[in-house]
N, C-alpha and C positions, 0 to 999 in steps of 0.2 A: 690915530687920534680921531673921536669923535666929538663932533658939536657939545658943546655945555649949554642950556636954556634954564638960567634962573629965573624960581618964583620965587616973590618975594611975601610967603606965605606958609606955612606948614604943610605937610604933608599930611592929606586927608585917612590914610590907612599907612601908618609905617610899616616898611618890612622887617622882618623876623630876622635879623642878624645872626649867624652860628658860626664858631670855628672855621666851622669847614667850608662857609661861603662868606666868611670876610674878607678875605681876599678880591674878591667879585667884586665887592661893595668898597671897596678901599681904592682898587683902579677905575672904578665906574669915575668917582670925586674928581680921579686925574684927568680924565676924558679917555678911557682907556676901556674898549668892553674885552673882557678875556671869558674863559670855561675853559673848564677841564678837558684833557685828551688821554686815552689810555698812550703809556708809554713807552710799549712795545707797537702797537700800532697805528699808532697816531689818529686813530679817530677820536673825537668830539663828540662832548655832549654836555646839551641845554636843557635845564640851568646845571651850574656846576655840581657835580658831585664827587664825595671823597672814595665811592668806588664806582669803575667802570659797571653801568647797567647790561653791556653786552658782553663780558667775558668775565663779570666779577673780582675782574683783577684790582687792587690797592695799588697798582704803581701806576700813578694817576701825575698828570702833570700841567704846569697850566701854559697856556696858549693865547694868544691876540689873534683878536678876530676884526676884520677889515670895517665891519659894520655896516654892510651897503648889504639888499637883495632883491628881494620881489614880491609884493604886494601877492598874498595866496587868497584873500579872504578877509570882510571888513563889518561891522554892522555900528548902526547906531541906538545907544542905549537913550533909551526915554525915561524907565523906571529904575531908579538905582539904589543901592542899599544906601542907610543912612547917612554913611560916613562919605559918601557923596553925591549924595541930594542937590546939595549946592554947585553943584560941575554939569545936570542935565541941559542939555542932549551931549554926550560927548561917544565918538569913536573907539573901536576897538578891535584889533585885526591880528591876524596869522603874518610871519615875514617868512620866507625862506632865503636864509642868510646864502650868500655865493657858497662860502663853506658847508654846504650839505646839509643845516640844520636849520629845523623848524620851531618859530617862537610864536608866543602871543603875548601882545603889549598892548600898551595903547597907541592909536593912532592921534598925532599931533597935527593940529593943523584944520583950515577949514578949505584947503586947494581940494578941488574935485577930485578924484580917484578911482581906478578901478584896477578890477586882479589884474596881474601880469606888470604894473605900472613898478617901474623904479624908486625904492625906499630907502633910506640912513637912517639908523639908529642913532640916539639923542642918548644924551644923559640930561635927564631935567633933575636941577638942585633945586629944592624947598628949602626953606630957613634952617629946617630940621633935621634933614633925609633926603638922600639920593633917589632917584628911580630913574629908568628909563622908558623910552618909545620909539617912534617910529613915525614916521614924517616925509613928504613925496619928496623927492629928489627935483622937481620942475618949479618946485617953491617953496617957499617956507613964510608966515605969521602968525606964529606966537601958537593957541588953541585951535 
């Protein structure tokens, strides 16, 4: 399970909801991050999809993923598209999860940081919409 951080606001850019990655979106709600793994050989891959990008293969299966990794990469936005004007300055970073895969979300949080540093994956609920991030593992408040 991973931390839940309700805002009690909409979500400034929903995400694109599809068949084949509601599921994604349906355990994120739970506190639960998963993705797909090919199902012969159990590799992973982020974000979900309904076929394996390295052997092409459809037998695709889903997986829980721990949610914890390693801060690879961070920057802070000043200029941001319109739909979230109202959030600058806010963070943005690369995680690379224990399980071998590399993401980019946002970085929660105003605790100091740097590469190498200990991260968990959030699910942050909007009134609207799910999304998730990413947050130091040495503390946590709120943006």
């Amino acid at each position: 399970m991973i931390p839940i951080v309700d805002i009690p606001s909409g979500h400034p850019y929903p995400q694109r909801v599809t068949e084949a990655t509601a599921p994604f979106w349906d355990a994120l709600r739970e506190g639960r991050l998963i993705t797909t793994a090919n199902a012969t050989t159990g590799r992973p891959t982020f974000p979900p999809k309904p076929i394996d990008p390295h052997t092409w293969s459809q037998d695709v299966t889903w997986i829980e993923l721990a949610g914890r990794g390693t801060l690879y990469s961070f920057t802070t936005i000043h200029a941001a598209p319109d739909a979230f004007v109202d959030e600058v300055p806010y963070r943005v970073c690369v995680v690379d999860l224990d399980e071998g895969l590399r993401l980019a979300t946002r970085l929660w949080g105003s605790d100091e940081v740097r590469p190498g540093d200990r991260v968990e994956i959030i699910a942050v609920r909007y009134t609207d919409h799910i999304s998730f991030a990413a947050r130091s593992l040495s503390g946590s408040d709120g943006r």
